[in-house]
C-alpha positions, 0 to 999 in steps of 0.5 A: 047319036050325034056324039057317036057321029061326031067321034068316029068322023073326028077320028078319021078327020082332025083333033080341031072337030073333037070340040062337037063330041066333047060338046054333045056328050055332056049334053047327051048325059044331061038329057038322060039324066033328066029322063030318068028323073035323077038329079046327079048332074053335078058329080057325074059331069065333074067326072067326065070334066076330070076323064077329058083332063086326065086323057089330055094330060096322057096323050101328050105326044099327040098336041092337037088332042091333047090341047083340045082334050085339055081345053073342053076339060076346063071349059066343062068346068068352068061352066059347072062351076057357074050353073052350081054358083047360080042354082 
C-alpha cells in the first residue's frame, strides 16, 4: 500500500521521493513472500534489482530518475549480495 502511495505522490513531486517506493517494494515482496511460505527471495529481488538498472539506464533524458532509478538498483544489490553471503 505505501509503495502505491509513495509512487503516485513521487510522480506528481520529484524523482529525489522515488527512494520510498524503490524501498518499500521490495520490502512489500519479501513479506509476501513470507506469507505464502516461498523461499525465493533471492531471484525475484535480483530481478527487480537488474528492472531499476535497466529502467535507469533507459531513461537517460530525465537524470534525476535516472540516477535515483540506477542508485536504488545498486544499493538493492549490495544488500543482496550481503544477506546471501551471510545466510
Amino acid at each position: 500500500m505505501y509503495t502505491l502511495f509513495f509512487g503516485a505522490y513521487t510522480v506528481a513531486g520529484k524523482a529525489i521521493f522515488g527512494y520510498l517506493p524503490a524501498a518499500y517494494l521490495p520490502l512489500a515482496i519479501i513479506f509476501t513472500l513470507k506469507h505464502f511460505n516461498s523461499d525465493a527471495w533471492l531471484p525475484v529481488l535480483t530481478v527487480l534489482a537488474i528492472l531499476y538498472f535497466v529502467i535507469g539506464i533507459a531513461v537517460r533524458a530525465k537524470e534525476e530518475w535516472s540516477v535515483m532509478l540506477r542508485n536504488s538498483a545498486l544499493i538493492l544489490g549490495a544488500l543482496l549480495s550481503l544477506r546471501a553471503l551471510f545466510l
